[in-house]
N, CA, C and O atoms as a GROMACS GRO file, in nm:
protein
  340
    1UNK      N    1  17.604   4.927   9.417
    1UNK     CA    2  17.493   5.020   9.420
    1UNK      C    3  17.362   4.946   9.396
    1UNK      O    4  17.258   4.981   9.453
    2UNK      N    5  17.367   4.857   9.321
    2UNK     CA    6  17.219   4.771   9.258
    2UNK      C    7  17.221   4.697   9.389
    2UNK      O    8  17.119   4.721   9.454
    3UNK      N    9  17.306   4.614   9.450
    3UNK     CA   10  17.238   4.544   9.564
    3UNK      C   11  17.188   4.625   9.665
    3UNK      O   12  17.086   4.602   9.730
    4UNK      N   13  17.282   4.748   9.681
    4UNK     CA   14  17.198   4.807   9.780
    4UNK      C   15  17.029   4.869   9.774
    4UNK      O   16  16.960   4.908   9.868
    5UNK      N   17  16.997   4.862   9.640
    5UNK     CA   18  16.900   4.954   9.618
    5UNK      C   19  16.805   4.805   9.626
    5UNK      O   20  16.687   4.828   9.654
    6UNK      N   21  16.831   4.691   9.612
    6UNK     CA   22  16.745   4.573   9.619
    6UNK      C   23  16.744   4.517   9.714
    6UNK      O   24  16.664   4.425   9.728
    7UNK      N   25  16.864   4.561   9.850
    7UNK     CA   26  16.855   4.515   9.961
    7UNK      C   27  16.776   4.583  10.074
    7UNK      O   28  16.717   4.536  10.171
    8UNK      N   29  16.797   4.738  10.020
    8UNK     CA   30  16.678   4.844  10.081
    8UNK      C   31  16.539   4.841  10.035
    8UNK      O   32  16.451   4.916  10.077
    9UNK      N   33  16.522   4.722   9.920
    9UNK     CA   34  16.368   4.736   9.849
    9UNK      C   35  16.276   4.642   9.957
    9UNK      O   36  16.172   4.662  10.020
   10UNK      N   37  16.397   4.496   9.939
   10UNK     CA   38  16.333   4.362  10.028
   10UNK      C   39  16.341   4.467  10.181
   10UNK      O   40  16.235   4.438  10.236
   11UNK      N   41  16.387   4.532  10.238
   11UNK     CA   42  16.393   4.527  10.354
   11UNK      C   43  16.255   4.630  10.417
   11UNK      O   44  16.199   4.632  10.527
   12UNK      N   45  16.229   4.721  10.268
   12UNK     CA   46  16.107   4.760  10.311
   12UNK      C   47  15.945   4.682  10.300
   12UNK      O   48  15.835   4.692  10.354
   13UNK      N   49  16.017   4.599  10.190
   13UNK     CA   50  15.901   4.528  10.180
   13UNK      C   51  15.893   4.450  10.282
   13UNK      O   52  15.777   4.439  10.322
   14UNK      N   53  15.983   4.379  10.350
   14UNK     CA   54  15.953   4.322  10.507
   14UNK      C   55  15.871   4.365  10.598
   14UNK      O   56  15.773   4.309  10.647
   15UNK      N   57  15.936   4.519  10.625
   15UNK     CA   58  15.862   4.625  10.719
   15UNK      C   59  15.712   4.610  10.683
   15UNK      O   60  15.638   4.537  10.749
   16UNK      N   61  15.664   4.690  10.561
   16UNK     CA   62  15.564   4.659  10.519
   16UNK      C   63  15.475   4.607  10.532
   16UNK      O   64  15.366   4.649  10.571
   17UNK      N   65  15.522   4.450  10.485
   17UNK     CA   66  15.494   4.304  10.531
   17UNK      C   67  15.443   4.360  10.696
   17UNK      O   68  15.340   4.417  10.736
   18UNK      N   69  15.556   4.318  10.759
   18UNK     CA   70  15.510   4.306  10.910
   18UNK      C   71  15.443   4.422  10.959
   18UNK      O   72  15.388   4.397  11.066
   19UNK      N   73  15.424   4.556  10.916
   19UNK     CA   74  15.336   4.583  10.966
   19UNK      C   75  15.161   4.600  10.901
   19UNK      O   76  15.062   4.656  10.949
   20UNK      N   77  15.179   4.537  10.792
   20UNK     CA   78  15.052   4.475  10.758
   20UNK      C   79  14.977   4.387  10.821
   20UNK      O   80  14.854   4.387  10.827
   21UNK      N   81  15.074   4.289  10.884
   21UNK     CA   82  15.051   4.210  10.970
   21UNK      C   83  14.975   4.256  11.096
   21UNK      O   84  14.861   4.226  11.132
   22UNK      N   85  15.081   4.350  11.162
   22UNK     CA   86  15.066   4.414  11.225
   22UNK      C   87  14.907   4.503  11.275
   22UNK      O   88  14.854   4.521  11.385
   23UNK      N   89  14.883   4.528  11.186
   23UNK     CA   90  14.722   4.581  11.168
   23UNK      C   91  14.614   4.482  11.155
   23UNK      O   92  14.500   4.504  11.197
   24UNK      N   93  14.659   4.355  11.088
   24UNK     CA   94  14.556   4.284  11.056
   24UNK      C   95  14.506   4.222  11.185
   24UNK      O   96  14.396   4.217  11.240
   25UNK      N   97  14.651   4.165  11.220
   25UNK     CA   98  14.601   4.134  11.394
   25UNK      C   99  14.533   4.202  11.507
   25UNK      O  100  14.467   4.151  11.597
   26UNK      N  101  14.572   4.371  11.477
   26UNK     CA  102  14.560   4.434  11.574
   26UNK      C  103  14.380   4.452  11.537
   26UNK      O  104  14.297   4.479  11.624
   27UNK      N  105  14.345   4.429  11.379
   27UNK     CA  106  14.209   4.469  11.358
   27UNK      C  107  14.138   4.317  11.420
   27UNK      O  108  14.090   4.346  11.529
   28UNK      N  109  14.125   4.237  11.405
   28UNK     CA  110  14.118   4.092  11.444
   28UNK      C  111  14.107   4.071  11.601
   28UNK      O  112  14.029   3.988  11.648
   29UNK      N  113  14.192   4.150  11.681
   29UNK     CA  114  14.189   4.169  11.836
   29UNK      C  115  14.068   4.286  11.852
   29UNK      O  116  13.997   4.271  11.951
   30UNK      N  117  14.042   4.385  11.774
   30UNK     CA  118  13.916   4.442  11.776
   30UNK      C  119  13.809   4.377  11.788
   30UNK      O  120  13.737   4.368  11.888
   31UNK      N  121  13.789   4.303  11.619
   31UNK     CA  122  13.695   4.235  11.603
   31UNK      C  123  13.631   4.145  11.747
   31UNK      O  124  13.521   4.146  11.801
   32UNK      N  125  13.766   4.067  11.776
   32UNK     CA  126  13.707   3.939  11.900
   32UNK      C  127  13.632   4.000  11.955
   32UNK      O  128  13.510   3.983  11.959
   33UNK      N  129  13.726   4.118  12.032
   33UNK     CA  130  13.674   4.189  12.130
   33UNK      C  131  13.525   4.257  12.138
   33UNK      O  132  13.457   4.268  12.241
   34UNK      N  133  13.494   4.294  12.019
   34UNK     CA  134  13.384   4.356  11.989
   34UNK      C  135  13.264   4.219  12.006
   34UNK      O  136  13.160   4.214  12.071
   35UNK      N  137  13.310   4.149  11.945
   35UNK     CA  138  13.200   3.974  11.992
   35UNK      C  139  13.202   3.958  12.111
   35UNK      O  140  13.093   3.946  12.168
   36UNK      N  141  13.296   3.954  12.171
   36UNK     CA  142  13.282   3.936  12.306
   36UNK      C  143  13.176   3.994  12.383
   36UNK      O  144  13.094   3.936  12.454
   37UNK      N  145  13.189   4.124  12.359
   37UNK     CA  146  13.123   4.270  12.387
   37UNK      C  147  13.021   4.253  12.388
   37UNK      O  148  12.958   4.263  12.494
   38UNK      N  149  12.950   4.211  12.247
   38UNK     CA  150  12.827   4.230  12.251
   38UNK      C  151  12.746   4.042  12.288
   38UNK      O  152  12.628   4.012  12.307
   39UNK      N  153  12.848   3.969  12.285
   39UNK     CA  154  12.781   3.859  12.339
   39UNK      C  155  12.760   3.836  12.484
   39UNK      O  156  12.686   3.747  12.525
   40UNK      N  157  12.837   3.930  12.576
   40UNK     CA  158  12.802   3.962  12.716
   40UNK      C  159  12.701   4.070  12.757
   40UNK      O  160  12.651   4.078  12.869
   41UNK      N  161  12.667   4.184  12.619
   41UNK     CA  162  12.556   4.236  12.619
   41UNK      C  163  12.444   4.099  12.583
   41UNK      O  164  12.411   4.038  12.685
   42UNK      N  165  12.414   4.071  12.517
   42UNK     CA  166  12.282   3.963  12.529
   42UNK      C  167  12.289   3.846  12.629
   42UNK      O  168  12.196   3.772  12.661
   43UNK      N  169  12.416   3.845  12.672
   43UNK     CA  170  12.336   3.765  12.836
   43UNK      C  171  12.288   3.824  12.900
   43UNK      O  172  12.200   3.766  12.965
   44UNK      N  173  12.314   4.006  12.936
   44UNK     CA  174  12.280   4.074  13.032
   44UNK      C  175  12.100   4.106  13.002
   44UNK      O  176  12.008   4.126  13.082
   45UNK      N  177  12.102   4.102  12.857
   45UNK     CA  178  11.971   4.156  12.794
   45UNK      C  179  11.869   4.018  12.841
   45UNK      O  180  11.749   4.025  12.869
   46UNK      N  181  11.951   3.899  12.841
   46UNK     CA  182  11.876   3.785  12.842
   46UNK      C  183  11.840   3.730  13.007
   46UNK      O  184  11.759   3.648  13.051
   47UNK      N  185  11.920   3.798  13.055
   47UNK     CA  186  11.886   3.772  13.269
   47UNK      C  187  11.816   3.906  13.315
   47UNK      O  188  11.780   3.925  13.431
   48UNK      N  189  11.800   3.998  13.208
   48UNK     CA  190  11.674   4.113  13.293
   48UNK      C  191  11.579   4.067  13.213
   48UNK      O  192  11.490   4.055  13.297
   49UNK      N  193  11.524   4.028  13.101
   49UNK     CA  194  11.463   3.966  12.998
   49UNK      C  195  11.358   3.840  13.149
   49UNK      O  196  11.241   3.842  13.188
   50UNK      N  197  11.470   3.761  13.183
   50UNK     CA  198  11.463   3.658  13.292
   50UNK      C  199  11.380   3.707  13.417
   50UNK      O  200  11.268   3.688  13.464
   51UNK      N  201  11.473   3.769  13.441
   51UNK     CA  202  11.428   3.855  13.547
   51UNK      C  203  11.286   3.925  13.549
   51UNK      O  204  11.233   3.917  13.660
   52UNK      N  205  11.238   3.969  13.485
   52UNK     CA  206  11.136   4.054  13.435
   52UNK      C  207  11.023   3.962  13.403
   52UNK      O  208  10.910   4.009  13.386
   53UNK      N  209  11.043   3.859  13.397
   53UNK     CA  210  10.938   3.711  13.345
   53UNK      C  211  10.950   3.660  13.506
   53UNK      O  212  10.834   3.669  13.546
   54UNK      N  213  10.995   3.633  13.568
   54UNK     CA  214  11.012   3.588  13.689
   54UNK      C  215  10.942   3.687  13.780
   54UNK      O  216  10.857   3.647  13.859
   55UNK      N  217  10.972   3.800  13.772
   55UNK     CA  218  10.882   3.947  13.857
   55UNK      C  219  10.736   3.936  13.825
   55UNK      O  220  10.651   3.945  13.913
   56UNK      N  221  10.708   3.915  13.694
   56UNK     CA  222  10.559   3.949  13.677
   56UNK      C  223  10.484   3.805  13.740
   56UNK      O  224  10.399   3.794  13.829
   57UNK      N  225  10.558   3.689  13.648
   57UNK     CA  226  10.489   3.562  13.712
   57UNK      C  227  10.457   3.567  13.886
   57UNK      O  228  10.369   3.494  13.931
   58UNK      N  229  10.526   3.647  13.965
   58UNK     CA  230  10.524   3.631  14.101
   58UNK      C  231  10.389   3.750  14.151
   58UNK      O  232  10.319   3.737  14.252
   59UNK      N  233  10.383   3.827  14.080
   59UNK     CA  234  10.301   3.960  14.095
   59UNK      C  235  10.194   3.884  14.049
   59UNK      O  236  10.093   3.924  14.107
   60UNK      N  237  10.166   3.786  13.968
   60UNK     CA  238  10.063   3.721  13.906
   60UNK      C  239  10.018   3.600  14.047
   60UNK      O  240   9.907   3.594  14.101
   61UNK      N  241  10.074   3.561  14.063
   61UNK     CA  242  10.043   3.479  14.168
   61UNK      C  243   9.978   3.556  14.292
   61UNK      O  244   9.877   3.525  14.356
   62UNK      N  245  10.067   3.668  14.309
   62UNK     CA  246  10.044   3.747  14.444
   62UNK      C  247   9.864   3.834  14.375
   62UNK      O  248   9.808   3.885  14.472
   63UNK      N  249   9.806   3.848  14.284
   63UNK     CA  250   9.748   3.874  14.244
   63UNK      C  251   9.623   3.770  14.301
   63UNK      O  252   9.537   3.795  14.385
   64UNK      N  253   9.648   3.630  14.213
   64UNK     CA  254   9.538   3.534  14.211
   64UNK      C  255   9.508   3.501  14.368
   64UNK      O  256   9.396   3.463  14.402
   65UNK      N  257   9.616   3.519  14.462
   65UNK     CA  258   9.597   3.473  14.594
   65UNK      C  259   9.521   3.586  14.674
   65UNK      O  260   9.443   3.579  14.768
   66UNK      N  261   9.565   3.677  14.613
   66UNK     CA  262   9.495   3.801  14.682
   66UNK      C  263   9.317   3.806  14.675
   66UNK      O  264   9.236   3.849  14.757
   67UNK      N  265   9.298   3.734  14.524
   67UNK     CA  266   9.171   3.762  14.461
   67UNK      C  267   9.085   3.603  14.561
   67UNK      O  268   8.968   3.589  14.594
   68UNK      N  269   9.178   3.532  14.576
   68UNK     CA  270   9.124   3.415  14.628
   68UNK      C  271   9.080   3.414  14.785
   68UNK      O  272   8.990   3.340  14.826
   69UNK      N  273   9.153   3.506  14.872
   69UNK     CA  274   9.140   3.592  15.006
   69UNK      C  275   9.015   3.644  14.978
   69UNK      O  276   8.914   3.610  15.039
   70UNK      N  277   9.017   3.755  14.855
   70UNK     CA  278   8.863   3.850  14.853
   70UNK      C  279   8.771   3.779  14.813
   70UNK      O  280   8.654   3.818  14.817
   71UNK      N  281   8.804   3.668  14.769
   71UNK     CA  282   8.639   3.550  14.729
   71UNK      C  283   8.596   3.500  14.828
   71UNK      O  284   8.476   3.485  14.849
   72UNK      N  285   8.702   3.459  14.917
   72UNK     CA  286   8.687   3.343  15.046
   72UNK      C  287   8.606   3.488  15.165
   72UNK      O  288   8.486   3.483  15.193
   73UNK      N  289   8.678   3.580  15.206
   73UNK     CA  290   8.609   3.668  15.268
   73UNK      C  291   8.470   3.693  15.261
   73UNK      O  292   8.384   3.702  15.349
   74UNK      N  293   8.466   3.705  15.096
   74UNK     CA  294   8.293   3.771  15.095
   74UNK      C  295   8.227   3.653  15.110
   74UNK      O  296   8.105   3.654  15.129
   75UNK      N  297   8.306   3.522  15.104
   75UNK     CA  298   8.196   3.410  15.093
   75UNK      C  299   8.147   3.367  15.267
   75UNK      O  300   8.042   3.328  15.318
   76UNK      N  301   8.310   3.407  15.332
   76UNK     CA  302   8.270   3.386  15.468
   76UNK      C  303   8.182   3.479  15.550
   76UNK      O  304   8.133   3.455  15.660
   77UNK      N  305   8.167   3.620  15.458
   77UNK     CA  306   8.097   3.719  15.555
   77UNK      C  307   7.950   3.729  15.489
   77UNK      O  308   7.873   3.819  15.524
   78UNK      N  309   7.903   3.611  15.368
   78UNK     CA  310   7.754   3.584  15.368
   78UNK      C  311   7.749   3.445  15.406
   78UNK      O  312   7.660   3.364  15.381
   79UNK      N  313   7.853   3.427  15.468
   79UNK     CA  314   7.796   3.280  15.538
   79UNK      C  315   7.727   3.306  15.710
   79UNK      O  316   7.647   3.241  15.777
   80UNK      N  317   7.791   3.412  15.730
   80UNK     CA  318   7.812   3.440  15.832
   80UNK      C  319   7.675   3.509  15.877
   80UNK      O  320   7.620   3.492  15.986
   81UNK      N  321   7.619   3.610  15.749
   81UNK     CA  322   7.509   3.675  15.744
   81UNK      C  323   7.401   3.538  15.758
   81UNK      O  324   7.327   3.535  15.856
   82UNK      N  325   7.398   3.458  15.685
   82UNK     CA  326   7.304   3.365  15.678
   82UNK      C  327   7.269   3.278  15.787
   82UNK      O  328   7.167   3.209  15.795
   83UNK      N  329   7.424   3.293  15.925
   83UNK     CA  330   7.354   3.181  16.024
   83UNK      C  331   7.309   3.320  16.137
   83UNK      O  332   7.250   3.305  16.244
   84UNK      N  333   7.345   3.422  16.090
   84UNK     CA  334   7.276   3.532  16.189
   84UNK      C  335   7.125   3.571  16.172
   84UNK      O  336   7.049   3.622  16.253
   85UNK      N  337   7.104   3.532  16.036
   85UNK     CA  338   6.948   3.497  15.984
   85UNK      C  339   6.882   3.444  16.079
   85UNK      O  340   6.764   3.410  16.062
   0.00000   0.00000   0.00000
């Protein structure tokens, strides 16, 4: 009777055991996962971030060239005034 009651004690404490285990891993496969998660959120944050620096710099250019057209124009259409003088 005593071994059985000490052979049913260890055998729960095994169970136990393993499924303590059981959880710890399974919390641990969360965890990764959750890093993972959010470390593929900040690349995504970091290539529209990219992206968005790359858009304006180009709008900036398309800007200065535009402004450099409307300088050169007005300069050519009082040059133009001046040999019609």
């Amino acid at each position: 009777m005593e071994f059985a009651r000490k052979k049913q004690f260890r055998e729960r404490e095994q169970n136990m055991a393993e499924q303590a285990k059981a959880e710890r891993d399974d919390f641990l496969r969360v965890i990764d996962r959750q890093k993972e998660d959010e470390q593929k959120e900040r690349q995504l944050e970091e290539e529209k971030k990219k992206a968005l620096l790359s858009h304006a710099n180009v709008i900036r250019r398309q800007i200065e060239k535009n402004a450099e057209v409307r300088k050169q124009d007005r300069l050519d259409y009082l040059e133009e005034g001046k040999r019609v003088r």
